[in-house]
N, C-alpha and C positions, 0 to 999 in steps of 0.2 A: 114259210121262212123258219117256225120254230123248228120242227120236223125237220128242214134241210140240217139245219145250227146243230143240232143235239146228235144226227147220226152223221156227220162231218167229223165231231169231236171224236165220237165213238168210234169210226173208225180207224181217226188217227192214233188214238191211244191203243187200239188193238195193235198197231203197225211196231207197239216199241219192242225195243230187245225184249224178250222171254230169258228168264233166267237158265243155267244150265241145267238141266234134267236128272245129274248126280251131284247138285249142289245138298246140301243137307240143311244151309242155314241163309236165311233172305240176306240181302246186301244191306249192307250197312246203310242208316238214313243219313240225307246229308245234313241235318237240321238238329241241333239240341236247344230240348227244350225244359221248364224245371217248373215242375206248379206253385212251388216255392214263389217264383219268380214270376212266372208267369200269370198264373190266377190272379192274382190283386192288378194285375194291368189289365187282363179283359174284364176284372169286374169295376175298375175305375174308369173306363172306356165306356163300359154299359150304366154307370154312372153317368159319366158326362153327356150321353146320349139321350139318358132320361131328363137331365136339367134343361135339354136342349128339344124335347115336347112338351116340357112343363114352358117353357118362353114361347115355345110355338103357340100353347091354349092360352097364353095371353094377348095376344094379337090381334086388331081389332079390322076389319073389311072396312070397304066404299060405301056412304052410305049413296041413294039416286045422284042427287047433286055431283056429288064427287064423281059419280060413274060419268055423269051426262059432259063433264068436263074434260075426259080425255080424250088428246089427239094423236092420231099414228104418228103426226109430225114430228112430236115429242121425245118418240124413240128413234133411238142412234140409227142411222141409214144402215149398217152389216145386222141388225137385227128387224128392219120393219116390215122385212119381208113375211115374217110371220104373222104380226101384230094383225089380228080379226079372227084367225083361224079356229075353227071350233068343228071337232067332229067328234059324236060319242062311239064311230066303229073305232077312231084309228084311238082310242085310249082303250077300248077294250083290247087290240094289236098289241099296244105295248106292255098291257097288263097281262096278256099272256107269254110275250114273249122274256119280259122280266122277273116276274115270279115262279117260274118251274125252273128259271137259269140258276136263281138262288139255290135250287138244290138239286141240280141235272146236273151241274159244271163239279161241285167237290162230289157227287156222285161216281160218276165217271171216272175217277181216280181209281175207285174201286173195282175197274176193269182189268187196271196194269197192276201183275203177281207182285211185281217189288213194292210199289208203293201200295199194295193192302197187307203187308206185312208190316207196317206201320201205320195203319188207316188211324187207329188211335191217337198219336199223335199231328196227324193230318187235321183232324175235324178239331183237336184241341187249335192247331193252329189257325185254321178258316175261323172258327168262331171267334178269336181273337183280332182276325183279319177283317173280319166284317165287323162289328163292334167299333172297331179306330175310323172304317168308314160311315159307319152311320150317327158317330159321334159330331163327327165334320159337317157330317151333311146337316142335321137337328142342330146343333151351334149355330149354322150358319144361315140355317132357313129360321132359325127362332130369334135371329139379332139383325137380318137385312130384310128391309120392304120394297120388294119388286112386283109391280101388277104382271098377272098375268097375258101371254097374248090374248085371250076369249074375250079381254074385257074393253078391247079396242073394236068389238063389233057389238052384234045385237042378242048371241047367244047367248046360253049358261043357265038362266033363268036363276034358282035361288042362288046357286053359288057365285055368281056376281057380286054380292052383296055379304059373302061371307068368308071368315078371316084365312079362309085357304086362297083366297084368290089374290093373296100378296106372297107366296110362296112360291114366287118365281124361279127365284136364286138362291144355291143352283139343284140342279137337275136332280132331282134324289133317284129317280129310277133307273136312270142310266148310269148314273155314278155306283149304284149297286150292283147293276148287274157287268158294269166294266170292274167290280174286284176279284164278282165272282170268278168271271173265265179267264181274267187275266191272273187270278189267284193256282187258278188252274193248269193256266198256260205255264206259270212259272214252277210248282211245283214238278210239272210234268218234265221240263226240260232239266230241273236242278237233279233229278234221279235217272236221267237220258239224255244229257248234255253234248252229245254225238249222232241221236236217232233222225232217220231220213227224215222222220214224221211231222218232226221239229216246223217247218214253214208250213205244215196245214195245221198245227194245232193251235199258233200264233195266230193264224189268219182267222180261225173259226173265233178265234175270243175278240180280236177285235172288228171282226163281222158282228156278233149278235149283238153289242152294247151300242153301235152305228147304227143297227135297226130300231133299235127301242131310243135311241135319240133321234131318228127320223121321225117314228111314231106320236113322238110328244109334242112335237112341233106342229103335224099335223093336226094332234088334237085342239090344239092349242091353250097346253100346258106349259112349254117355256120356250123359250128366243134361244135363238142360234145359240149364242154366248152362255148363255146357262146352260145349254150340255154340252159344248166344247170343256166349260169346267170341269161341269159334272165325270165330263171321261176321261178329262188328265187325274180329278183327284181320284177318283177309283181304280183308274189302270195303276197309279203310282202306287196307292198303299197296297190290291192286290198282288204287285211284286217284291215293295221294298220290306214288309213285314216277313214273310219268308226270307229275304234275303237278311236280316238282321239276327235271324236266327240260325244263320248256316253256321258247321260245326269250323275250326280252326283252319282244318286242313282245307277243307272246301273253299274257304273265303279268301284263300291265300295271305292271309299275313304271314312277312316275315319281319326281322328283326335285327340289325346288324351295324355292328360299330364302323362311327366314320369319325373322321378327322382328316385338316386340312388348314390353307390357311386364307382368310378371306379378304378382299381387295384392298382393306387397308393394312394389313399386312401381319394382322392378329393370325394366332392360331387358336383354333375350335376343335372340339371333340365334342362326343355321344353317339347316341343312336339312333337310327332310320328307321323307322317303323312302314313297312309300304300294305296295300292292300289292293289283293286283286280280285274286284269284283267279276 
C-alpha cells in the first residue's frame, strides 16, 4: 500500500503541465509569503506544540484496578467495534505508511518544474502547515483522557498501565499524515488548477491517510471517532494554510461600491468586499 500511495502521486504529478520549453522565467507562485510575518507563526505553532507534550508528560495511566474495571459496554456503540483490538504488525503498517508520507507527499512536489521553482517557499510553507497541525493534535491529546481501544482486552502488556494509553483522542498519525498529502494535494492543484491529473492526486491523498486510520484501529490505537477527527483536522489545515496564503489575485477578492435602499425604506451605501475561494 505504501509503494502503490507514493508512485500513484508520483505519477500524477509527472502528468501536470510542463512548462513551455522557450519560457526563460518559472511561473509565478500563487502563494505570498513574508518571514516577517510568517516565522513568528510557525515558531508560535512549534511553541504551542511543545506546551502541548510538555501536558502530555504530565498525564498519569490506569493503574490494574482501573484497568480490571473497563467495559466495552461503556464505549459508544459507532465506536465498539474496535474496543479489544491490538496488533503489533498492523502499528508497524501504520508507522510505515505515516512517516515516510511526512516526507514523500512535500517531496514529490519537487517532481513538478513549476513548483521547484519555488520549492523554497513550499517547505517554508509545509513546515508551517505541519506545526499548526501538530499543535492541535499535542493540545489536544495533552488536555483530553481517552483510553485506548488495547485496553478493553488482554493485550499491551506494559503500556497498559502507562500514560500513553489515554491518548486516544484524536488520531495524531493520521491527522498527520492527512496534512501532509492533502497539503500536497492542495498545493499541487493551486499551481495546476486545470490539470487532468487533478482527481488522481486528490484521491492518492485521501487514500493513504484512510490507510493509516484503518491501521490504528487495527492496532488498536484509537476508535473509529478519533480518526474520523483526526482526518478532517489534518485534511482541513493541509488545505486551508495554503490557501490563506494565496496571492490577491489568486484568491479572488474584489471590492466594489454598492448602495440601495433597504426594506424599511432607509438608504445604505459602501462596499462589498467578495472572495472567491
Amino acid at each position: 500500500m505504501k509503494h502503490f500511495s507514493a508512485l500513484l502521486i508520483s505519477f500524477t504529478l509527472l502528468l501536470a503541465p510542463k512548462p513551455n520549453a522557450t519560457a526563460q522565467q518559472a511561473p509565478a507562485s500563487p502563494y505570498r509569503t513574508s518571514f516577517a510575518v510568517d516565522a513568528p507563526i510557525t515558531l508560535g505553532m512549534g511553541a504551542l506544540g511543545s506546551l502541548g507534550l510538555y501536558l502530555v508528560q504530565q498525564k498519569s495511566g490506569l493503574n490494574d484496578a482501573e484497568l480490571a474495571a473497563l467495559d466495552k459496554n461503556d464505549v459508544p456503540k459507532f465506536d465498539r467495534f474496535v474496543a479489544g483490538n491490538y496488533s503489533d504488525r498492523a502499528q508497524t503498517v501504520g508507522d510505515l505508511l505515516c512517516y515516510p508520507s511526512l516526507v514523500i507527499a512535500p517531496g514529490l512536489l519537487a517532481l513538478n518544474k513549476d513548483v521547484r521553482g519555488h520549492y523554497g517557499q513550499i517547505l517554508g510553507l509545509y513546515l508551517q502547515t505541519m506545526a499548526t497541525s501538530s499543535a492541535a493534535f499535542t493540545m489536544t491529546v495533552g488536555t483530553v483522557y481517552r483510553y485506548r481501544p488495547f485496553l478493553y482486552g488482554t493485550e499491551g502488556g506494559g503500556d497498559r498501565n502507562s500514560k500513553i494509553s489515554t491518548n486516544s483522542f484524536f488520531a495524531g498519525h493520521t491527522a498527520h499524515t492527512a496534512t501532509a498529502t492533502f497539503f500536497a494535494a492542495k498545493v499541487f492543484h493551486d499551481f495546476h488548477p486545470d490539470s487532468p491529473a487533478e482527481p488522481f492526486v486528490w484521491g492518492a491523498a485521501a487514500l493513504v491517510p484512510a490507510a493509516v486510520a484503518y491501521s490504528r484501529m487495527e492496532a488498536g490505537k484509537h476508535f473509529l471517532s478519533d480518526n474520523i477527527v483526526g482526518y478532517a483536522v489534518g485534511a482541513t489545515v493541509g488545505i486551508v494554510v495554503p490557501q490563506l496564503h494565496k496571492t490577491a489575485g489568486r484568491r479572488g477578492f474584489s471590492m466594489v461600491p454598492v448602495q440601495g435602499v433597504n426594506v424599511n425604506g432607509y438608504s445604505y451605501g459602501g462596499l462589498l468586499l467578495t472572495k472567491l475561494l
